[in-house]
C-alpha positions, 0 to 999 in steps of 0.5 A, a space after each residue: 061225122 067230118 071234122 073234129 067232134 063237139 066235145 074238141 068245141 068244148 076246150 078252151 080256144 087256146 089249147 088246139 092253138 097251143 098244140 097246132 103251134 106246137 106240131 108246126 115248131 116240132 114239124 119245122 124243127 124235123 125238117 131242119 134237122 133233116 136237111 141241115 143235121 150237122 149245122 143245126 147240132 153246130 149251131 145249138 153248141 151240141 157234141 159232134 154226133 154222127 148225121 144218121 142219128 141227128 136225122 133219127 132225132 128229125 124223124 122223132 121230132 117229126 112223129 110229135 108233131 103229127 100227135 100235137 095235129 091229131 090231139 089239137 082236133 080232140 082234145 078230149 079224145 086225144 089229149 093221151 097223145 099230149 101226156 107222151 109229149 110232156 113226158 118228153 118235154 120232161 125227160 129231155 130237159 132232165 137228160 140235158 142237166 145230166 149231160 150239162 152237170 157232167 160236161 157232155 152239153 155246154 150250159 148255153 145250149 140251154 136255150 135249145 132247151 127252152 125252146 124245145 121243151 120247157 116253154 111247152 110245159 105250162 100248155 100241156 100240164 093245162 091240157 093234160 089237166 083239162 083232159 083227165 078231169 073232163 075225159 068221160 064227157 059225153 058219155 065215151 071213154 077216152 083210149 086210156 079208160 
């Protein structure tokens, strides 16, 4: 069948538009990070890191974007992909503290993080809920059974 399956029709409306936003942020961020590495870590207030490793954040970056696209057209069979990315949105803000606390980041590069990741964390709880509570629907195991 073309196109995204029943059981994606039966999420709630705002959870594949939640991740489509969500793979075009994640997108449009790779794509800054890759043209502009030095500027945008500048701008962020972030420490000087060398632009090959900035690009290799874009290209991870990048990688979410395309799992937030491809769990956005079932969400019941790919909501797995959107655990991976809470697990990041998680992991990164905890490593931020740590740098923060230990005088690596500059505390107001916390909007980087807010933007990055912890505005995402109530949409993909939601999710990443919905997902595991429905994930037998229609009689197929999701990859992770």
């Amino acid at each position: 069948m073309n196109g995204p399956s029943m059981n994606a029709s039966n999420a709630p409306g705002w959870m594949p538009a939640a991740l489509r936003l969500a793979a075009a942020y994640n997108l449009l961020y790779a794509l800054a990070l890759s043209i502009w590495p030095s500027q945008i870590f500048d701008a962020l207030h972030l420490p000087t890191t060398p632009d090959v490793m900035i690009r290799c954040i874009g290209m991870m970056v990048g990688v979410y974007a395309l799992a937030y696209w491809i769990a956005a057209t079932d969400i019941l069979r790919y909501w797995p992909l959107v655990v991976v990315g809470l697990l990041g949105k998680t992991l990164g803000p905890l490593g931020f503290l740590h740098g923060a606390l230990t005088g690596i980041f500059e505390w107001r590069s916390v909007l980087f993080v807010l933007f990055s990741d912890l505005i995402w964390w109530a949409p993909f709880w939601a999710i990443t809920i919905y997902g595991f509570r429905h994930r037998h629907a229609a009689g197929r195991a999701t990859p992770l059974a």
